[in-house]
Backbone as CSV, one residue per row, in Angstrom:
resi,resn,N_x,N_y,N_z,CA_x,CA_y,CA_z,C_x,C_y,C_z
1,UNK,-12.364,4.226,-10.697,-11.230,3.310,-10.641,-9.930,4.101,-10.524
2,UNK,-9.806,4.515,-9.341,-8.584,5.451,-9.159,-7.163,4.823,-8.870
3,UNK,-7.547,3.589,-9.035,-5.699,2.675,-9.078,-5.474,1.939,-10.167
4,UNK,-6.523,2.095,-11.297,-6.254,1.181,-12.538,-5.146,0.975,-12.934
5,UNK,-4.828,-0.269,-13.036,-3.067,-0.709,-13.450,-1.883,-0.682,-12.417
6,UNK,-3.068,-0.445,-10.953,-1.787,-0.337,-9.849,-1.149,-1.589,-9.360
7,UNK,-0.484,-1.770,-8.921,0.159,-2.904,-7.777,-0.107,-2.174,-6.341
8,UNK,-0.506,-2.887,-5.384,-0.192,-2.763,-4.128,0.021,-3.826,-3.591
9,UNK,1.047,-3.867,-2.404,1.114,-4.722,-1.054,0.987,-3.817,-0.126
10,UNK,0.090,-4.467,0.325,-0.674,-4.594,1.789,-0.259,-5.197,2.962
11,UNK,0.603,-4.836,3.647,0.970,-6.257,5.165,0.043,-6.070,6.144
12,UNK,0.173,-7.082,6.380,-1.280,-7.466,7.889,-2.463,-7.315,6.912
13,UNK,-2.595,-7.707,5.884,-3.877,-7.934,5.165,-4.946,-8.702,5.497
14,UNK,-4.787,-9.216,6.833,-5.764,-10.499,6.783,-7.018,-10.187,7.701
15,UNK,-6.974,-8.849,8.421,-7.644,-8.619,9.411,-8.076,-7.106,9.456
16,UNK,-8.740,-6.889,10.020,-9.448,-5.429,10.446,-8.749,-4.410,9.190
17,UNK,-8.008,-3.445,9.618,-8.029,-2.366,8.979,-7.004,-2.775,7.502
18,UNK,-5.906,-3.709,7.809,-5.757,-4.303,6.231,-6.338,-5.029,5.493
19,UNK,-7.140,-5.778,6.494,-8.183,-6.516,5.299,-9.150,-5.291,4.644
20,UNK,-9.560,-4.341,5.222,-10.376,-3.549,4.909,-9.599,-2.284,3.675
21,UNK,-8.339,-2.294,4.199,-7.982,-1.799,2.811,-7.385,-2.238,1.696
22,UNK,-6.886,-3.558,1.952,-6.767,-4.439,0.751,-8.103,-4.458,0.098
23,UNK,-9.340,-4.688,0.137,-10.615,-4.737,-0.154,-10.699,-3.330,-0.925
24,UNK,-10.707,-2.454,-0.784,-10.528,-1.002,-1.225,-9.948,-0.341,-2.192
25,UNK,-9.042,-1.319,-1.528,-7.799,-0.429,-3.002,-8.044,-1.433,-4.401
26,UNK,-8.260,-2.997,-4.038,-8.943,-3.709,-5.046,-10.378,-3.012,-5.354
27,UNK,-11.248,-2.613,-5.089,-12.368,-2.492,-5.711,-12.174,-0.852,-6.308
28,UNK,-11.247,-0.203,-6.321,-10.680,1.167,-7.527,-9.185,0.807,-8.498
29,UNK,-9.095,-0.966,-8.829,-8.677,-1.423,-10.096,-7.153,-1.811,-9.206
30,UNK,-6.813,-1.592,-8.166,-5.361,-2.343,-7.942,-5.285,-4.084,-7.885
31,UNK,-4.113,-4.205,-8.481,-3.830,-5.669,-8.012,-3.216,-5.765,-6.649
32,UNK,-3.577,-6.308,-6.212,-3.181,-6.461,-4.699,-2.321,-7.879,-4.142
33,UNK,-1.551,-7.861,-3.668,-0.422,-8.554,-2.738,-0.727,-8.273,-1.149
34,UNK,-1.663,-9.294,-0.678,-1.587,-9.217,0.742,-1.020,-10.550,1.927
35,UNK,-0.089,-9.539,2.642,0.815,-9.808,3.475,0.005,-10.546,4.751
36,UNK,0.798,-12.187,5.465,-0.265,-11.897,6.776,1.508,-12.852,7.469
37,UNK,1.047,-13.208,8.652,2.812,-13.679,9.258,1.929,-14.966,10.282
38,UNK,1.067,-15.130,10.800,0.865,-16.563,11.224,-0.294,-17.325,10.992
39,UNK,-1.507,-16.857,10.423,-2.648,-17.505,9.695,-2.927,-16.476,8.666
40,UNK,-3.304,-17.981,7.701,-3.511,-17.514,6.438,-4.876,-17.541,6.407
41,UNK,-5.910,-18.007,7.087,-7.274,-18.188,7.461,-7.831,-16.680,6.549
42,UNK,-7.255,-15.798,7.196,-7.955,-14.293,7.073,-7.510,-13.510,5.892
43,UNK,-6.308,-14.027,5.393,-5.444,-13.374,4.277,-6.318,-13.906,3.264
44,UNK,-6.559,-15.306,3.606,-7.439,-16.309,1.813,-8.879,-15.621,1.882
45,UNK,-9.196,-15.236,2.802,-10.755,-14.744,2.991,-10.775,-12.943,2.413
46,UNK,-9.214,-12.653,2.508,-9.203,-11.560,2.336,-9.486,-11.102,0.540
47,UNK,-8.383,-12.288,0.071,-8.495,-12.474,-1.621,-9.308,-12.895,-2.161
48,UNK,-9.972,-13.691,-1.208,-11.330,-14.374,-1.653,-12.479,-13.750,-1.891
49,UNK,-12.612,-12.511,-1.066,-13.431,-11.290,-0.944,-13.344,-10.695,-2.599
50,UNK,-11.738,-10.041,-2.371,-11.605,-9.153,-3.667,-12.086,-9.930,-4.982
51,UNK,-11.771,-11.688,-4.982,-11.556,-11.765,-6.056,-13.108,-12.223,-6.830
52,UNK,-14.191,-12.334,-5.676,-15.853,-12.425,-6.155,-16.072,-11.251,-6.424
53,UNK,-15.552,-9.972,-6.353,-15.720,-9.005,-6.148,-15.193,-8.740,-7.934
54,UNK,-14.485,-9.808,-8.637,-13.697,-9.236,-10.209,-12.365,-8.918,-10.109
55,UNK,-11.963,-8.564,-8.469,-9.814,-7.866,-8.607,-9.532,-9.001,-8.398
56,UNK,-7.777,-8.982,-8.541,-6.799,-9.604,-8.629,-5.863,-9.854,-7.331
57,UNK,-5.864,-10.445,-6.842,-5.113,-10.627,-5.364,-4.321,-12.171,-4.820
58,UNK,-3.556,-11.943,-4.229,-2.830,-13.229,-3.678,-2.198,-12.770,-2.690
59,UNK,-2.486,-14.055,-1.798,-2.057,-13.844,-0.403,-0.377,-14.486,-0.056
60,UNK,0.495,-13.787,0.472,1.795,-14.873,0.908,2.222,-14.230,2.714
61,UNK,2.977,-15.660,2.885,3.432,-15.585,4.131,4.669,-15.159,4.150
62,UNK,5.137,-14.136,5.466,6.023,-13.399,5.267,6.233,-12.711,7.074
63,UNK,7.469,-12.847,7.426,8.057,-12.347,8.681,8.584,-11.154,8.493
64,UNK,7.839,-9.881,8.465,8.961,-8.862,8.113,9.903,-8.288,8.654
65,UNK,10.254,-8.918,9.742,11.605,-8.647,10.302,12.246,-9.447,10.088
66,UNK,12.327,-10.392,8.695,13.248,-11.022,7.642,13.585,-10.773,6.753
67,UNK,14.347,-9.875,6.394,14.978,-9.138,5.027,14.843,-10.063,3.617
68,UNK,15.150,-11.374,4.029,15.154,-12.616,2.508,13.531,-12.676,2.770
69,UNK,12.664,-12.860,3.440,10.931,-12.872,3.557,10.447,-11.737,2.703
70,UNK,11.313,-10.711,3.543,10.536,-9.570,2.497,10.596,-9.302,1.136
71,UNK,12.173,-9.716,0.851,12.523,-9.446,-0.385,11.345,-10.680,-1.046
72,UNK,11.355,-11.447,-1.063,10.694,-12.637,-1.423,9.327,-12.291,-1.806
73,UNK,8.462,-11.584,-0.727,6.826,-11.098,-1.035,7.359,-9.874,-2.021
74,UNK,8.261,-8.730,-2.241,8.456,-8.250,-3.249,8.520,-8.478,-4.762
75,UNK,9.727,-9.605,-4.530,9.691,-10.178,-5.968,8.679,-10.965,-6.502
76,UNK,8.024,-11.763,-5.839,6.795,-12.294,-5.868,5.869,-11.038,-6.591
77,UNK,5.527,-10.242,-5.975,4.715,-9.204,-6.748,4.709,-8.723,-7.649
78,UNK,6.417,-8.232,-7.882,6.542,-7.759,-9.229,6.559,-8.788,-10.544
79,UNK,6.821,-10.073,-9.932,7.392,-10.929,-11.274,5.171,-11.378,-11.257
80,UNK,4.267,-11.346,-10.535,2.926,-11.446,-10.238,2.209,-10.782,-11.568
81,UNK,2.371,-9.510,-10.508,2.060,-8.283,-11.524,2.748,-6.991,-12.387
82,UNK,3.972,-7.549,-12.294,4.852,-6.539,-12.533,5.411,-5.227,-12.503
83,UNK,4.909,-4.797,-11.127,5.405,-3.622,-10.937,4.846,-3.581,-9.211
84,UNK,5.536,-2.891,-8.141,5.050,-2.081,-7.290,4.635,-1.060,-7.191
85,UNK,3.720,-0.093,-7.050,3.251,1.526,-7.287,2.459,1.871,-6.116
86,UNK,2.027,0.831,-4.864,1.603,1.664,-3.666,1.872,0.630,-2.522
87,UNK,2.653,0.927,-1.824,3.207,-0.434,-0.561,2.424,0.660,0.563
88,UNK,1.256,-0.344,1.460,0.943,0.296,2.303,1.331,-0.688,4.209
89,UNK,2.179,0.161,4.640,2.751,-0.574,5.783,2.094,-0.836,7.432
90,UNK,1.048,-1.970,6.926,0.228,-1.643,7.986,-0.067,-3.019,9.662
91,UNK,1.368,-3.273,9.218,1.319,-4.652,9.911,2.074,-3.788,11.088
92,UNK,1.605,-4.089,12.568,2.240,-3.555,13.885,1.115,-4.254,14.814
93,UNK,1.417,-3.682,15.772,0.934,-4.223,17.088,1.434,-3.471,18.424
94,UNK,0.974,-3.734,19.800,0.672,-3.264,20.896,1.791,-4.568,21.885
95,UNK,1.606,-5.715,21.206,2.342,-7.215,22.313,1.437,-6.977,23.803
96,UNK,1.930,-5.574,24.641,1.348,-5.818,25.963,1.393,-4.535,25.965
97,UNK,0.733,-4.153,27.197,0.923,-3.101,27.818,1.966,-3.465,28.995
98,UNK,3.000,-2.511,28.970,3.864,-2.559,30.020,4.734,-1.546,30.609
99,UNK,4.420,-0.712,31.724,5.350,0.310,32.881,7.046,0.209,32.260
100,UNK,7.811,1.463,32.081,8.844,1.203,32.082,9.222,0.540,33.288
101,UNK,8.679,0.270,34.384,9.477,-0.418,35.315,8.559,-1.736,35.213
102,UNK,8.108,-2.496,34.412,7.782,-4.125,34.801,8.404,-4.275,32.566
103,UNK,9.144,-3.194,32.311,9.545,-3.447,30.721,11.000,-4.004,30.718
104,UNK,11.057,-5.407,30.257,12.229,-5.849,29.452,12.326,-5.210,28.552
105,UNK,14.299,-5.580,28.163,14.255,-5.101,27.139,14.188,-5.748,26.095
106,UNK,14.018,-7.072,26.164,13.019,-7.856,25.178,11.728,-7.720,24.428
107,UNK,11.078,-7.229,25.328,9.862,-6.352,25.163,9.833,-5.288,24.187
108,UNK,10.701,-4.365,24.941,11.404,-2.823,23.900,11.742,-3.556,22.661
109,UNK,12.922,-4.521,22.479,13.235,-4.376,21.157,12.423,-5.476,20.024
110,UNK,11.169,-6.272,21.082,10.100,-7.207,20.253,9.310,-5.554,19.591
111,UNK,8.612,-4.881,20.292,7.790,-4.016,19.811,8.373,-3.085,18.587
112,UNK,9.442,-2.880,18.715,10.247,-1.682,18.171,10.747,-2.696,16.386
113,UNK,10.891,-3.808,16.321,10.569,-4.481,15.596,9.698,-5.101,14.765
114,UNK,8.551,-4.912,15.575,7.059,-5.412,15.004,6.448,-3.852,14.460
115,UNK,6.656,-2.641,14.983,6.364,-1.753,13.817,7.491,-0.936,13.351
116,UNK,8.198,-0.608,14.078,9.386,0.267,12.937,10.343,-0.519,12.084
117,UNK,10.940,-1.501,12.497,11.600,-2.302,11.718,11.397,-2.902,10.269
118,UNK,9.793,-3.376,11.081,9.483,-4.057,9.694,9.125,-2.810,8.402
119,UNK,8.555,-1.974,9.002,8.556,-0.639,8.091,9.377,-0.098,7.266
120,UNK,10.506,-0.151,7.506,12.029,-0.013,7.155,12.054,-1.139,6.321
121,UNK,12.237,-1.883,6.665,12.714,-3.274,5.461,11.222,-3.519,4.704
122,UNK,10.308,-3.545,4.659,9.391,-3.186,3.649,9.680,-2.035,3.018
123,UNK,9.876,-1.032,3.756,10.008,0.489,2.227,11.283,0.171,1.614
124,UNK,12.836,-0.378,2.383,13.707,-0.351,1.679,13.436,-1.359,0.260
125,UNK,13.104,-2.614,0.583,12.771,-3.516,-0.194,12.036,-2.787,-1.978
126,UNK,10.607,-2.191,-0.916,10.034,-1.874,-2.361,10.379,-0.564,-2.995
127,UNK,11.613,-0.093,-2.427,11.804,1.478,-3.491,12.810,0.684,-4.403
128,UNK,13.107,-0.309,-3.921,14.509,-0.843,-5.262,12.982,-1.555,-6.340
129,UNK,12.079,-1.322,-6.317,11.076,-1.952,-7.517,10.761,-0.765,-7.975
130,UNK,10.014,0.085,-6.732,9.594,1.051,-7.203,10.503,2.388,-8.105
131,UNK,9.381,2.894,-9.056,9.825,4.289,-9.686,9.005,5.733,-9.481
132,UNK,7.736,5.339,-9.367,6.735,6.105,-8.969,5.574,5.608,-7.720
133,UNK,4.909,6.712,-7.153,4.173,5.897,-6.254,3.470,6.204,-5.348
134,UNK,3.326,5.844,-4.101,2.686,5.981,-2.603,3.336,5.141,-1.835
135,UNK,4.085,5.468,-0.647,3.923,4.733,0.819,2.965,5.266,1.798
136,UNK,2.041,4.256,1.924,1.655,4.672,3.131,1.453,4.257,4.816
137,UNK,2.108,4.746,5.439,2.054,3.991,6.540,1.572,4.391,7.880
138,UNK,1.302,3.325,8.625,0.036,3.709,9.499,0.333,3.633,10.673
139,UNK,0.942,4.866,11.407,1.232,4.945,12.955,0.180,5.219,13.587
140,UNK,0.139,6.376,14.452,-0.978,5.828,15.918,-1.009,7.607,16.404
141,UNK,-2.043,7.207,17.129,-2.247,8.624,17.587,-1.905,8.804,18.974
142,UNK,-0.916,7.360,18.885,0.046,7.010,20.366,1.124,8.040,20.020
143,UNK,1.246,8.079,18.697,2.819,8.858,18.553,2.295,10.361,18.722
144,UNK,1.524,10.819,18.922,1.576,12.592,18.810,1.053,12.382,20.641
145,UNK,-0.011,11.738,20.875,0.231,11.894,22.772,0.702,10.743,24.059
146,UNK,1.340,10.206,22.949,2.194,8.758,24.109,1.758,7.799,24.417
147,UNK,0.046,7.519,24.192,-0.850,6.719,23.960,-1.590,6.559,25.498
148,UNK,-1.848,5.503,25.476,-2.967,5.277,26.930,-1.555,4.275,27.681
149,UNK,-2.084,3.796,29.002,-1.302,3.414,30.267,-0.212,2.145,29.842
150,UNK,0.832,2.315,29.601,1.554,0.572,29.449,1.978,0.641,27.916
151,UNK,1.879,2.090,27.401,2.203,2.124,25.648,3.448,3.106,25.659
152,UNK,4.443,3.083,26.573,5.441,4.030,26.117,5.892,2.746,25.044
153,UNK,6.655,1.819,24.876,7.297,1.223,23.681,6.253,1.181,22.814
154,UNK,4.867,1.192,22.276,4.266,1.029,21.420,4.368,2.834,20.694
155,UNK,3.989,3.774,21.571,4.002,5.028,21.323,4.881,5.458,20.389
156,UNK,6.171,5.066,21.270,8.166,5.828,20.650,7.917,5.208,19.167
157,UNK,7.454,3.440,19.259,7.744,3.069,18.179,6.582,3.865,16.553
158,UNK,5.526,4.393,17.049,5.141,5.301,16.162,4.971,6.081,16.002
159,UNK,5.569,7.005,16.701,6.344,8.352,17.153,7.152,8.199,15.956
160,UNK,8.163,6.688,15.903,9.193,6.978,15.112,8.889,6.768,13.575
161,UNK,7.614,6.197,13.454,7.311,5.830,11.989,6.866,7.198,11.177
162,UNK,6.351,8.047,12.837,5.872,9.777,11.869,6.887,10.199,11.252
163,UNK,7.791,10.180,12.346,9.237,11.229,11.673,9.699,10.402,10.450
164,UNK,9.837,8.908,10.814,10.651,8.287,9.444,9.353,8.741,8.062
165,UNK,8.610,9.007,7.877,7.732,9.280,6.857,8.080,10.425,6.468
166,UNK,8.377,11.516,7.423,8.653,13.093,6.551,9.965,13.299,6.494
167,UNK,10.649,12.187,6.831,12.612,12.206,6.414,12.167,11.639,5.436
168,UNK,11.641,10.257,4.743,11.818,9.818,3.223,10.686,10.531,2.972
169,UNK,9.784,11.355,2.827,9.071,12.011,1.651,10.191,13.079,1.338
170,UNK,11.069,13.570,2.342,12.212,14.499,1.385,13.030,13.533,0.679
171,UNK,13.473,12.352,1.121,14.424,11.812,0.185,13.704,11.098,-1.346
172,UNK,13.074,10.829,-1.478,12.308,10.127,-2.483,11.414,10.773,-3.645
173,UNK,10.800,11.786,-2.944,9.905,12.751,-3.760,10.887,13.381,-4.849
174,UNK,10.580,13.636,-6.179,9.253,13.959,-6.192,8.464,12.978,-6.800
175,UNK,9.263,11.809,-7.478,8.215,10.720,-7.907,7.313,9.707,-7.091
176,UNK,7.829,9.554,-5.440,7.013,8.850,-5.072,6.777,9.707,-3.482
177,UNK,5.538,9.523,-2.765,5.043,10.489,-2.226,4.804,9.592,-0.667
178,UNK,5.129,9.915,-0.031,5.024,9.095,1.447,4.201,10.070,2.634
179,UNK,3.033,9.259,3.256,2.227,9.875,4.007,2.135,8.960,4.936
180,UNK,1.051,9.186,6.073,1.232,8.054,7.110,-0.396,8.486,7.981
181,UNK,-1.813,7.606,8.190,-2.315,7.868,9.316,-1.688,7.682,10.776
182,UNK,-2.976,8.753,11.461,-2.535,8.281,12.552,-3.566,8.159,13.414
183,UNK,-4.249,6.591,13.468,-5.259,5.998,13.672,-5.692,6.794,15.195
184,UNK,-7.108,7.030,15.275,-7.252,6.728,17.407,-7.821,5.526,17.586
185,UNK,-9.065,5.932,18.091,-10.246,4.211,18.591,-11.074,3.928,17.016
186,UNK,-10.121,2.944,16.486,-10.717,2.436,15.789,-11.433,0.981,16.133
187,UNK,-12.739,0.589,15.589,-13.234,-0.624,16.194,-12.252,-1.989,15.844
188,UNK,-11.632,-2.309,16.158,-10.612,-3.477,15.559,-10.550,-4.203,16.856
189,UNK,-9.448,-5.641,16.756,-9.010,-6.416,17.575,-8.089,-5.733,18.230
190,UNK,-7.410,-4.796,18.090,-6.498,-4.174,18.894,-6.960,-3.754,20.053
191,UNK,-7.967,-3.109,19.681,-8.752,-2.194,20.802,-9.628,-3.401,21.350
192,UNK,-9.916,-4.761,20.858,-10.577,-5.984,21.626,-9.662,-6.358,22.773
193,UNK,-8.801,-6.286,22.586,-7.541,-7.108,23.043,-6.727,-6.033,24.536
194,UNK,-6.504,-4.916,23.803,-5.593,-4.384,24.708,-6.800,-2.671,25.645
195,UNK,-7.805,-2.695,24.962,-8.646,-1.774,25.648,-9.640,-1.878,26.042
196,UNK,-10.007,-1.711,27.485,-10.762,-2.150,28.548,-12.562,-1.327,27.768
197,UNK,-13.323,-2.301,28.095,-14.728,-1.710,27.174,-15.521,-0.559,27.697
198,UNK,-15.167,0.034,29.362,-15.156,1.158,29.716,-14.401,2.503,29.177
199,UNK,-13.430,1.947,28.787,-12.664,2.869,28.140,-13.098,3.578,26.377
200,UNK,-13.558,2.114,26.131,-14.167,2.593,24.789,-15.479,2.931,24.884
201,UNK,-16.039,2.996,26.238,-17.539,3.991,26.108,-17.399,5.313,26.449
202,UNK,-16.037,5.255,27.273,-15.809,6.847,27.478,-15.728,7.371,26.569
203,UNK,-14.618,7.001,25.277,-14.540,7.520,24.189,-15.599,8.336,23.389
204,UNK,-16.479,7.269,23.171,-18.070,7.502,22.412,-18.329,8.810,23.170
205,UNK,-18.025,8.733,24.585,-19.285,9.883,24.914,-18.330,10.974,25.011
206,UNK,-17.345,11.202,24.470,-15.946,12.262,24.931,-16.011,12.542,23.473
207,UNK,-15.860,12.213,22.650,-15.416,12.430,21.187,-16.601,13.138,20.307
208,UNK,-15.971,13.924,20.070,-17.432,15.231,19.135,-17.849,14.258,17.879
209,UNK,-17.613,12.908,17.411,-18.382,12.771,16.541,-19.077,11.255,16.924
210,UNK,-19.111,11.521,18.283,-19.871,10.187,18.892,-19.602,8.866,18.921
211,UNK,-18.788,8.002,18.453,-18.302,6.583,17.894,-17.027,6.870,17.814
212,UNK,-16.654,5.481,17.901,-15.423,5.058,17.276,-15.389,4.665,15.758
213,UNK,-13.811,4.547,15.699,-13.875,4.543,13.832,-14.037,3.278,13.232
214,UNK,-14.240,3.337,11.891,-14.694,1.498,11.437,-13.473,2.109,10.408
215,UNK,-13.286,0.295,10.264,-12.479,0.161,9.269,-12.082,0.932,8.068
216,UNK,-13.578,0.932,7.765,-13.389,1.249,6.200,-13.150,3.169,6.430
217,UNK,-13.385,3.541,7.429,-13.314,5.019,7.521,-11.643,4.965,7.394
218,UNK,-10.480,4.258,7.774,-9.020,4.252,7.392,-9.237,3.643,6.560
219,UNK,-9.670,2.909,5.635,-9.384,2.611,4.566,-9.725,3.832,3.393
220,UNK,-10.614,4.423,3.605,-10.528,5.555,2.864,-9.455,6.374,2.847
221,UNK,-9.177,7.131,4.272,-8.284,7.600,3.626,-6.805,7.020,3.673
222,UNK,-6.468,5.819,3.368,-5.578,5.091,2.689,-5.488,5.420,1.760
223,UNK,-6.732,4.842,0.737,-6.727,5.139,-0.634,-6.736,6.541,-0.984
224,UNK,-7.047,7.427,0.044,-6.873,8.738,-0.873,-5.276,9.531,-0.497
225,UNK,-4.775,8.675,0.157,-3.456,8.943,-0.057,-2.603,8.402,-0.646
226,UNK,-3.265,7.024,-1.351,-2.214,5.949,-2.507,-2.614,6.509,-3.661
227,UNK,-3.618,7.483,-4.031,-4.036,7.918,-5.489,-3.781,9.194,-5.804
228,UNK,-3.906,9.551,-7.132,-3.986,10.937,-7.339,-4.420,11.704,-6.759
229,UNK,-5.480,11.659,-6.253,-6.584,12.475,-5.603,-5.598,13.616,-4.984
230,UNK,-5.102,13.070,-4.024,-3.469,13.759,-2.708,-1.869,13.770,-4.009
231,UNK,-1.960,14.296,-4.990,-0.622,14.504,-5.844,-0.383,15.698,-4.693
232,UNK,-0.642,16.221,-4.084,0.387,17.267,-3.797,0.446,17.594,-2.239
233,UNK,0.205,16.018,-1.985,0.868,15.774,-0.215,1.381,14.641,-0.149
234,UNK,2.591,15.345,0.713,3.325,14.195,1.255,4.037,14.752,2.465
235,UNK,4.955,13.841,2.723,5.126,13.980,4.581,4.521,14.258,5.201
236,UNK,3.391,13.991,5.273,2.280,14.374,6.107,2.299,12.953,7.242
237,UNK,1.414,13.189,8.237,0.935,12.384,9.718,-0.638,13.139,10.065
238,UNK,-1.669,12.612,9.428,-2.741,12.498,9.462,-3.771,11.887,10.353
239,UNK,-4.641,12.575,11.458,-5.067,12.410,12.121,-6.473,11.754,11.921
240,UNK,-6.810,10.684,12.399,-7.995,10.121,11.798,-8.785,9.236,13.739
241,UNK,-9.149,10.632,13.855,-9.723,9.886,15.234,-10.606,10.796,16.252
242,UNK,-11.933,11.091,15.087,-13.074,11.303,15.757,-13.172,12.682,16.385
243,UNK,-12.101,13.504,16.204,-11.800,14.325,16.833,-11.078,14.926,17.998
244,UNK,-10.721,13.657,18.468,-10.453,13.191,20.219,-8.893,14.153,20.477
245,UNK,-8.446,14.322,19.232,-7.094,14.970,19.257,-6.748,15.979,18.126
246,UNK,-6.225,16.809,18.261,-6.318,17.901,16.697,-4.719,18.283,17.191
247,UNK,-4.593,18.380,15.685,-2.393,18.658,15.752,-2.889,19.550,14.727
C-alpha cells in the first residue's frame, strides 16, 4: 500500500490509461478524485471498479480550460478527503491530424489548450492545496520526435508539457516532485481513432519488445512516480515505449 492516506486526482479518468491509473493508485490505499469533461458513463464505471475493489473514489465533471471548473474539482477533493498529495495530469488529446498548411489557427489554439493549458491550470490550482507530493504528467513521445504525419500541434503541445515539468520540478522541489511519461503505441482509443492499423503492425514488428503498450504498463509507472519508491527523481521525461525510441 504505497499511497496509504494519499489523495489523488486523476483527469481523463474515465478511459484507457486514466481509468487504468485511477484503478492503481486506488488499489496501493489512495483516495481518488477522477476527472472526465463529456460522459460520465466511464468515470462511474471507473469508481465503481475501485470502489468493489474496498478504495474510495468519486467521479466529477469538469472543463479544464475553466479556471472556476478546476478550482471547483479541487476544492471538492480537499473538503472530500482533505488533502491533495498526487495530481496526475492526464487528460489531452490529438483533435485531428493536420499539415501546417490545411492548420487553422483554431485548431493550434483548440489543441494547445486541451493539453498544455489545462495542465497549467490543474497544477496551478492544486499547488495552492498542496504541501508535499507528486505531479505527474503525461506527454508523448510526440514531444522528443514530432510525432507521426498531421501532429506538429499535438507534438509542440507536449514538447511543451516536457519542458514545463523540469521548469516546476526546480521551482517547487524539494517538497513536491514533478515527473512526466512519455507514452509511444500504447493500445488505447487514441491510437483507435487517429492510427491507421497498418501502422500499428509495423510497430509490433519494428519494436525490440514486440507489442504495443497496455494500459496498465503506464499505469505502473505512474504510480512509481506518485510514491516513494522515485524520492529522488524529479524533472524527469520518461520514456515508456517498447523501445521504439531511447533519449
Amino acid at each position: 500500500m504505497k499511497l496509504i492516506g494519499k489523495t489523488a486526482i486523476v483527469t481523463g479518468g474515465g478511459r484507457d490509461i486514466g481509468r487504468a491509473v485511477a484503478i492503481k493508485l486506488a488499489s496501493e490505499g489512495a483516495k481518488v478524485a477522477v476527472n472526465y469533461f463529456s460522459s460520465s458513463t466511464g468515470a462511474d464505471e471507473t469508481v465503481a471498479a475501485i470502489e468493489a475493489a474496498g478504495g474510495r473514489a468519486f467521479a466529477m465533471q469538469g472543463d479544464l480550460n475553466n479556471a472556476a471548473e478546476v478550482k471547483a474539482l479541487v476544492s471538492k477533493t480537499v473538503e472530500t478527503y482533505g488533502s491533495v498529495d498526487v495530481l496526475v495530469n492526464n487528460a489531452g488529446g490529438l483533435i485531428a491530424r493536420k499539415t501546417m498548411a490545411e492548420m487553422e489557427l483554431d485548431h493550434w489554439e483548440a489543441v494547445m489548450r486541451l493539453n498544455l493549458t489545462s495542465t497549467f491550470l490543474m497544477t496551478k490550482a492544486c499547488l495552492e492545496k498542496m504541501t508535499s507530493g507528486a505531479i505527474v504528467n503525461l506527454a508523448s513521445q510526440a514531444g522528443r520526435d514530432g510525432g507521426g504525419p498531421g501532429a506538429v500541434a499535438y507534438a509542440t503541445s507536449k514538447g511543451a508539457v516536457m519542458t514545463m515539468t523540469r521548469g516546476l520540478a526546480k521551482e517547487v522541489g524539494p517538497d513536491i516532485r514533478v515527473n512526466a511519461l512519455c507514452p509511444g503505441m500504447i493500445d488505447t482509443d487514441f491510437h483507435n481513432i487517429h492510427t491507421p492499423d497498418a501502422g500499428r503492425r509495423g510497430f509490433e514488428a519494428n519494436a525490440p519488445l514486440k507489442r504495443q503498450g497496455h494500459v496498465e504498463d503506464a499505469a505502473n509507472l505512474v504510480l512509481f512516480l506518485a510514491c516513494d519508491d522515485s524520492a529522488f527523481i524529479t524533472g524527469t521525461n520518461i520514456d515508456i515505449n517498447g523501445g521504439m525510441l531511447f533519449s
